[in-house]
FILUMLUM-82276 format. One line per 10 residues: number of its first residue (from 1); their letters; for each residue x, y, z of C-alpha. Coordinates in steps of 0.25 Angstrom, whole numbers, plus 5000, padded with zeros to 4 digits. Layout:
REM FILUMLUM-82276
NUM = a = X,Y,Z  ...
//
This chain:
REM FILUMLUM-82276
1 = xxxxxxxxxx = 4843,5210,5179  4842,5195,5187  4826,5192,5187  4821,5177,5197  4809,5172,5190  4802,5162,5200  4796,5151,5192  4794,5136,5190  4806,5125,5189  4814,5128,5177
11 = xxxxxxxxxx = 4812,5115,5174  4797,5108,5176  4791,5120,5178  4784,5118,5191  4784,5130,5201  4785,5121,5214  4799,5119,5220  4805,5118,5234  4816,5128,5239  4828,5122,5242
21 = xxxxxxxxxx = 4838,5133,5244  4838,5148,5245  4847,5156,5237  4855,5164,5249  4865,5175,5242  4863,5186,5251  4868,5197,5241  4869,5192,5227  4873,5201,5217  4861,5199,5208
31 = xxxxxxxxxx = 4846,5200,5217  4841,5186,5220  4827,5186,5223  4824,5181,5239  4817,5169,5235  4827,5163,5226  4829,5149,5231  4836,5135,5225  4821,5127,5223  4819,5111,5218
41 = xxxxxxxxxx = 4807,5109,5209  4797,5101,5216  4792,5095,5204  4805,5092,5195  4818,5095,5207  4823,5105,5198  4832,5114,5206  4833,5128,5203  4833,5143,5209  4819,5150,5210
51 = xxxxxxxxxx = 4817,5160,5205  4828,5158,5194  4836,5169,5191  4837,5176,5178  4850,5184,5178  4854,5192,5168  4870,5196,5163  4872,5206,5173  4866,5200,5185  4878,5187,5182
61 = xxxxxxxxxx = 4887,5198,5181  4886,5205,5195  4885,5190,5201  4899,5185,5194  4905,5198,5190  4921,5201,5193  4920,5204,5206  4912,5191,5210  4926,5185,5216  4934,5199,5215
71 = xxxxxxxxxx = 4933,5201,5230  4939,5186,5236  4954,5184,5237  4960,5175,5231  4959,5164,5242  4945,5167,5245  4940,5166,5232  4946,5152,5229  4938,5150,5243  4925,5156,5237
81 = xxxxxxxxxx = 4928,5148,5225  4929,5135,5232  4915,5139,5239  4908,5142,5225  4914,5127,5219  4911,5119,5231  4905,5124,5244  4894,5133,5238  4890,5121,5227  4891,5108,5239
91 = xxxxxxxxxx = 4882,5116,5247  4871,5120,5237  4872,5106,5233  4869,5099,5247  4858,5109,5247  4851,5103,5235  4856,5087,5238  4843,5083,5244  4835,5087,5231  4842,5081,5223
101 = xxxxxxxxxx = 4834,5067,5219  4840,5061,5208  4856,5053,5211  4859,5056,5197  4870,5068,5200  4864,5075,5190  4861,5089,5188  4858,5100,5178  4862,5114,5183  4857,5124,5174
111 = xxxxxxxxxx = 4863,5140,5175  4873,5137,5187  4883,5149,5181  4897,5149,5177  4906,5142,5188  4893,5131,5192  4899,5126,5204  4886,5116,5207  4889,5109,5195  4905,5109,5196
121 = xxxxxxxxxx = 4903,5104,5212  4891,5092,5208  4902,5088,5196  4910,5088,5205  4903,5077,5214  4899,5070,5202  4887,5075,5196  4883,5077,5182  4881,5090,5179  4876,5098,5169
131 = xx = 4875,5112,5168  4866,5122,5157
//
C-alpha cells in the first residue's frame, strides 16, 4: 500500500521550500494525496515531490502493468510514445528552467523509473546526467 510522508528536503533537511508545480493526474491508478506538489528547497534548491511517495511492489504493478499500453493502436501508441520521450519531458523541463541556478548542465535524478525520459531528453541537449 503506497504511503506520502510530508517531510524536510531529503537532502539538507530543512522543512522550508517553495511549490513550484502541482502534480495534476486526474485519475492515477495509485492514490496520490491532493497536496502533492513538485517543490525547491529554499535553503539548498534541491528539487523534489512532497510528500514523497513510498510505493510498494503492487502499487508499481497497477501503474505499469500489461495493460498500460494495451488499449493504443498501433499508430497512436508510437504517438503517446513520442509524447512520453520528448513533449512530456521539454515541458516539465521549461517548467523548472528558472530554478535552476548553476550553468553546469548538471544534474542527479534519483528514483526517475525504468524508461527516465527526463534524463534521456537533458542528454539529449547536452547535459550530464547521472541517475541512482
Amino acid at each position: 500500500m503506497a504511503s506520502y510522508v510530508k517531510d524536510e528536503c531529503p537532502v539538507c533537511k530543512r522543512k522550508e521550500y517553495k511549490i513550484i508545480g502541482k502534480i495534476n493526474d486526474k485519475e492515477p491508478p495509485v492514490f496520490i494525496p491532493d497536496d502533492s506538489a513538485i517543490v525547491k528547497c529554499k535553503s539548498c534548491g534541491l528539487i523534489y515531490v512532497n510528500p514523497m511517495p513510498y510505493w510498494d511492489k503492487s502499487d508499481y504493478e497497477k501503474l505499469y502493468n500489461d495493460t498500460y499500453f494495451s488499449h493504443f493502436e498501433a499508430d497512436k501508441l508510437k504517438k503517446w510514445i513520442e509524447i512520453r520521450k520528448n513533449v512530456i519531458p521539454r515541458k516539465r523541463f521549461d517548467k523548472i528552467r528558472m530554478e535552476i541556478t548553476s550553468s553546469k548542465r548538471k544534474m542527479l535524478e534519483i528514483g526517475a523509473g525504468e524508461h527516465a525520459f527526463m534524463s534521456k531528453y537533458l542528454i539529449d541537449k547536452g547535459w550530464d546526467i547521472t541517475t541512482q
